[in-house]
C-alpha positions, 0 to 999 in steps of 0.5 A: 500500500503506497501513501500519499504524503501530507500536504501544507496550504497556506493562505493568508493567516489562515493554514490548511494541512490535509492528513495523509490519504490512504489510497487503495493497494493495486490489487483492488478493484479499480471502482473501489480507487476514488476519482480524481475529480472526487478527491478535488471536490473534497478538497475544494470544499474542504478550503472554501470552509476554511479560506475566507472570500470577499463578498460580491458587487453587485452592480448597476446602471441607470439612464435617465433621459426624462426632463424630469424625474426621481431618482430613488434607492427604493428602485434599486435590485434586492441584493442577495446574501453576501454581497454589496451594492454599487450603483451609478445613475446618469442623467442625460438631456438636451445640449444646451441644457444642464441638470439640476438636482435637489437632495429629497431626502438622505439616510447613509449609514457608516461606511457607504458612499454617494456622491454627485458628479458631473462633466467638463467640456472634456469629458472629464468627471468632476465631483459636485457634491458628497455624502459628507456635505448632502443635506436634505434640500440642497440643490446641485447644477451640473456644468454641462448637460450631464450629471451622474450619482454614484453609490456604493453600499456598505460591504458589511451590509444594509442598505442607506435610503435616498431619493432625489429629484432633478429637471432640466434648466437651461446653461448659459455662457459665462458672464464675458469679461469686461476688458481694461479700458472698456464695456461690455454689455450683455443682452442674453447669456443662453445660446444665441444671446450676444455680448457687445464690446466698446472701448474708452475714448482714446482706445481701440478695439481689437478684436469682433466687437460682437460674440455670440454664445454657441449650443454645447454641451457646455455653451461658450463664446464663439471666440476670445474677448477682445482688448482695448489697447492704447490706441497711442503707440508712441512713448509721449503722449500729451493732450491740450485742455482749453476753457472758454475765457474768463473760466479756469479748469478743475483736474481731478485725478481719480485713478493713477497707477505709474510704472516706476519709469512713468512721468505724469506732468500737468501744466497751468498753460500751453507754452513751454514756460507755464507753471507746473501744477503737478509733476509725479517725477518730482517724487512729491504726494498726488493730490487726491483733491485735484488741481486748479489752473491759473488760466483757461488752459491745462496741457497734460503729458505722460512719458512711458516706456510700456505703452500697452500696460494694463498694469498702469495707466491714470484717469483725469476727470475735468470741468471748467467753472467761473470766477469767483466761484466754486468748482463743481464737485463730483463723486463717483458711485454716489450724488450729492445735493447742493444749496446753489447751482451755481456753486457761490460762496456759501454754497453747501454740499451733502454727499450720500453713496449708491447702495453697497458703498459706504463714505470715506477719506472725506466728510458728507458736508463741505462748503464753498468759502472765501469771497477773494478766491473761492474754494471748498473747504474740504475735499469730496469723499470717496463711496468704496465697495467695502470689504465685509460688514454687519447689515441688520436692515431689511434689505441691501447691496453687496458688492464686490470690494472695490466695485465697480472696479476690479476687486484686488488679490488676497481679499478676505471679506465677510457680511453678516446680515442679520433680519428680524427674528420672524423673517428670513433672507432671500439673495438675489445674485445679479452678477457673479463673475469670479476669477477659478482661484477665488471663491465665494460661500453662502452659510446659512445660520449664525456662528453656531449653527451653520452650514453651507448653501453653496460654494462659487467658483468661475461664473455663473448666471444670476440665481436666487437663495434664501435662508432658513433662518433669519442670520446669512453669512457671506464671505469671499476670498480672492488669490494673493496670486491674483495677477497671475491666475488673473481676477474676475470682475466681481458680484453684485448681490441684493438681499432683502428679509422675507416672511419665514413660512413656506408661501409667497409674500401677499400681492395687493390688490390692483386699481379698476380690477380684481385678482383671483388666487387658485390656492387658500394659502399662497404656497409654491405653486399657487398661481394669482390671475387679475382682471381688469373691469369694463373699460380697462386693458390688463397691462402685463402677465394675467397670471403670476405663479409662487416659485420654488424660492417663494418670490413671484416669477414677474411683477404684478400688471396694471389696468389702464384706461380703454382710450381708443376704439376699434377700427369701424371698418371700411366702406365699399365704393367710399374712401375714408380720412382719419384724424389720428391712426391711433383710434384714440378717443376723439378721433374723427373718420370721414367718409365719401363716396367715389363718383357715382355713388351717393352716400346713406348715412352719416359721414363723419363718425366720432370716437367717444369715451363711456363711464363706464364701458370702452370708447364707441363710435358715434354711428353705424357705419354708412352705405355708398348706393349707386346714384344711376344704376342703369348708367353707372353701374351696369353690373347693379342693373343687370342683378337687379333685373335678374332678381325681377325676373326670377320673382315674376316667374316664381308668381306665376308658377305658385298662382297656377298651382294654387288654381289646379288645386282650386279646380280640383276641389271644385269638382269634388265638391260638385260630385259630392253634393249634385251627381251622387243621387242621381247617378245609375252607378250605385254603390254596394256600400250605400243602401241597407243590407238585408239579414236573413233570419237567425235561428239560436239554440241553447243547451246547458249541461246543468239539469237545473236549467233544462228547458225540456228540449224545446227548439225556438226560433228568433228573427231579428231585423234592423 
């Protein structure tokens, strides 16, 4: 008998010894020697209850091409014993249009994974969203028409639960930047809308002063922006100032930024020997304040080695102003008020800033002394975009720091907005054009409690946010390497406190009208339709609906008076004048009849007003009749005739019908009443019948009633 030795497997930290195996001497029967197959099932299951393998995956895949619709892990296959899910759902829609998804409701265990995930324009995934920052109503936009869900089961078991729910939303462009020394203004940022580039006086465009937003999959300009260089390729530049005489000049430098091989000169004259007002190679302070010339002539000269610097440059406002008065001041991002228009002595001056800016390097009040050589004695302030604050009103403006400039690197801001303790804040995001190294974040909540509404990185088109409490956090961030990644233009942001239930604030009632509402309570969805009493026309959207961020989604209409009437019409053969094409009330329209018609009727109408009810015309329309028929309408005559004719006709066969009938009936008559006596033709039916005699027998069973059996005869006449 021979051995089979004893074998060691070992996998892992987990040893496997099979004892060694007996086998059969030669002798034996040959069916008695298990199979080799039977020894490798022994051992393959000996070594399954021994090694330990990981569970399977399960996986999945969904397309959704709806535009609208729910993606829920109800849905999902049931899995079976031992294995773990993973999941990925794609949503696919038209180009041209993105994907907006909206956490229903989330419930993940430890260790499962779900992430939200879109596309660039290359294709390449980019992670929007995961389960460590999903929370239940937070709304998520895909870049491009695209988006997916990824999940991944816990491979200890159980499954979370989620539902949520996308629709579509159209993509846009990004907002254009505006170039150095230039505009630009935007008339759509969705597929086909345009962007129109100009530059500042003293510039030149290069580049199409039009682009156009193409369809994508990630909607783009149809090519670069353009630059407004220098249009002043030389390396001195000089400009001449002159006033009518009598009058001086007021510069005020607003902006200068000079390279340190710049020079900046201003002189009170055109010659060579006017005295210098100011000179930025002399080393001295800039006077923030202005300058004033002597005389009604400034010559300004710059002198650069960079002519096409988008780094440095300068800008000079300037006015002219009479003697023995005051300049008149100026402030930008702001408006003053003024006792005197013609800026004497004693004239005082109060300056107020736009929304969102706020004074400084300046007082609010100034006024114009000195008889002798009248000036203000103190300097105009600046309104400055600031960099963070505490707002506490009912509603506001933030801007980007420094707007409506560029917004400077390494910025770090915060606004607090706090509202009454029964109202909540809704943003409204006009503009937000952010460099992709800067960020903006919105927190919902106080310092304690708080969480994030969204992170903003790039562009994007307007949109609107609302808290759930009645504290709103902002901060921005810009890159200290700004000038190197470049800056984005900035954001203008309006806040404004609401009601905190969940329905839309109450629209009021319009004059000469009504409104009806679809629903008791004004929540999302609800819808408001006004009408306009007699008289009146409905000016705007009849229909106005409660959006998902309880705000209306257009302004209430107006009734405005009916003051016009309809056009009465034409007449046939006539011409007409009209005293104003408009219709309006009061208006005449005169009508006259061309040569050989006369004219029925009036031929002057006249619009008139009702209380109530709309504007009517005075009369009916006239008729134009043709004065000779015969002779000047030949076509009237000859349907005249034929009319004539067919009605003679019509007479004469009715009159010889009626007279058949009337014939007939006489004969009848005549018949009846004369020839029916005396006629030898008689008739069967008019003389009487005679009966012959009837004889009736009568028998009855019963012997009670017997008769003896008698027989009677009976004749009956009539």
């Amino acid at each position: 008998m021979t051995q089979l030795q004893s074998k060691h497997f070992k996998q892992g930290n987990t040893q496997l010894q099979l004892h060694d195996l007996d086998v059969f001497p030669h002798c034996c029967f040959p069916s008695q020697i298990p199979s080799v197959d039977i020894l490798r099932r022994r051992l393959g299951f000996l070594m399954s209850s021994v090694w330990h393998f990981p569970p399977a995956v399960t996986n999945c895949r969904v397309n959704f091409t709806d535009p609208e619709g729910y993606i829920d892990s109800s849905d999902d296959p049931p899995l079976p014993e031992g294995a773990f899910l993973q999941c990925t759902y794609t949503v696919t829609v038209y180009t041209g249009y993105g994907v907006e998804l909206q956490v229903k409701s989330v419930n993940l265990s430890e260790g499962e994974q779900l992430s939200i995930r879109g596309m660039d324009e290359g294709g390449a995934l980019l992670v929007l969203a995961n389960q460590t920052l999903l929370v239940e109503g937070q709304v998520i936009r895909s870049p491009t028409n695209t988006l997916s869900v990824f999940y991944r089961s816990s491979p200890e078991g159980g499954v979370g639960m989620f539902q949520l729910h996308y629709q579509i939303f159209r993509l846009s462009c990004a907002l254009p930047r505006r170039p150095h020394f230039g505009e630009v203004s935007v008339k759509d940022l969705h597929p086909g809308g345009t962007a129109h580039f100009q530059c500042h006086m003293g510039y030149h465009l290069q580049g199409d002063t039009t682009l156009t937003c193409l369809n994508a999959s990630l909607p783009v300009w149809m090519t670069h922006f353009p630059l407004c260089p220098n249009s002043t390729l030389d390396r001195s530049c000089s400009w001449s100032l002159e006033a009518p005489n009598g009058q001086r000049l007021h510069l005020h430098l607003e902006r200068m930024v000079l390279g340190p091989t710049d020079r900046l000169v201003l002189w009170s004259g055109l010659d060579a020997g006017s005295v210098v007002l100011f000179d930025s190679g002399r080393g001295g302070p800039i006077p923030f304040e202005g300058v004033i010339s002597e005389g009604p002539a400034v010559r300004v000269q710059f002198i650069t080695d960079q002519p096409n610097s988008h780094n440095t440059g300068f800008n000079i406002r300037y006015e002219a102003f009479e003697k023995g008065h005051c300049y008149e001041p100026y402030i930008q991002n702001g408006n003053f008020s003024t006792t005197d228009l013609t800026y004497g002595v004693g004239t005082v001056v109060q300056f107020t800033c736009d929304p969102g800016h706020s004074l400084e390097q300046g007082p609010p009040v100034i006024e114009c002394i000195n008889t002798r050589d009248p000036y203000w004695n103190d300097t105009e302030p600046l309104c400055k975009a600031l960099c963070g604050g505490d707002l506490s009103g009912p509603s506001g403006v933030i801007l980007s720091p420094n707007w409506p400039e560029w917004y400077g690197e390494g910025e770090d801001c915060s606004w607090r907005i706090h509202v009454g303790e029964d109202k909540r804040v809704l943003l409204d995001v006009q503009l937000l054009n952010l460099s992709d190294s800067d960020m903006l974040t919105i927190l919902d909540g106080d310092e304690v409690t708080t969480r994030i509404l969204g992170q903003f990185v790039g562009g994007t088109s307007p949109f609107k946010m609302s808290s759930s409490t009645p504290d709103l956090t902002i901060t921005f961030h810009s890159d200290p390497a700004g000038l190197v990644f470049g800056k984005g233009e900035g954001f203008i942001i309006n806040y404004m406190e609401v009601s905190r239930n969940d329905s839309c604030p109450d629209l009021p009632e319009i004059q000469n009208g009504w409104k009806t509402t679809s629903h008791t309570t004004l929540v999302r969805g609800a819808r408001i339709t006004y009408q306009c009493d007699p008289g009146y026309d409905l000016v705007g959207s009849e229909t106005l609906t409660c959006q998902v961020d309880l705000s209306w989604n257009t302004q209430p209409p107006f009734c405005e008076k009916i003051m016009y009437c309809t056009d009465p019409g034409h007449v046939e053969h006539s011409t007409r004048t009209l005293s104003d094409p408009k219709l309006l009330v009061g208006t005449t329209i005169q009508y006259s009849c061309i040569p050989g018609y006369i004219l029925q009727g009036g031929a002057t109408l006249t619009c008139y007003g009702r209380e109530p009810g709309t504007p009517v015309w005075t009369s009916r329309l006239p008729h134009c009749m043709c004065e000779f028929p015969q002779i000047f309408c030949p076509k009237l005559a000859e349907a005249a005739a034929d009319s004539s004719f067919d009605g003679g006709s019509m007479a004469l066969a009715i009159f010889i019908l009626v007279l058949l009938v009337s014939v007939l009936l006489g004969g009848a008559y005549i018949y009846v009443t004369r020839c029916r006596y005396y006629s030898n033709l008689r008739l069967p039916l008019m003389y009487p019948h005679p009966y012959s005699q009837i004889t009736v027998e009568t028998e009855f069973d019963n012997p009670l009633y017997e008769t003896g059996g008698d027989t009677r005869e009976y004749e009956v006449s009539i």
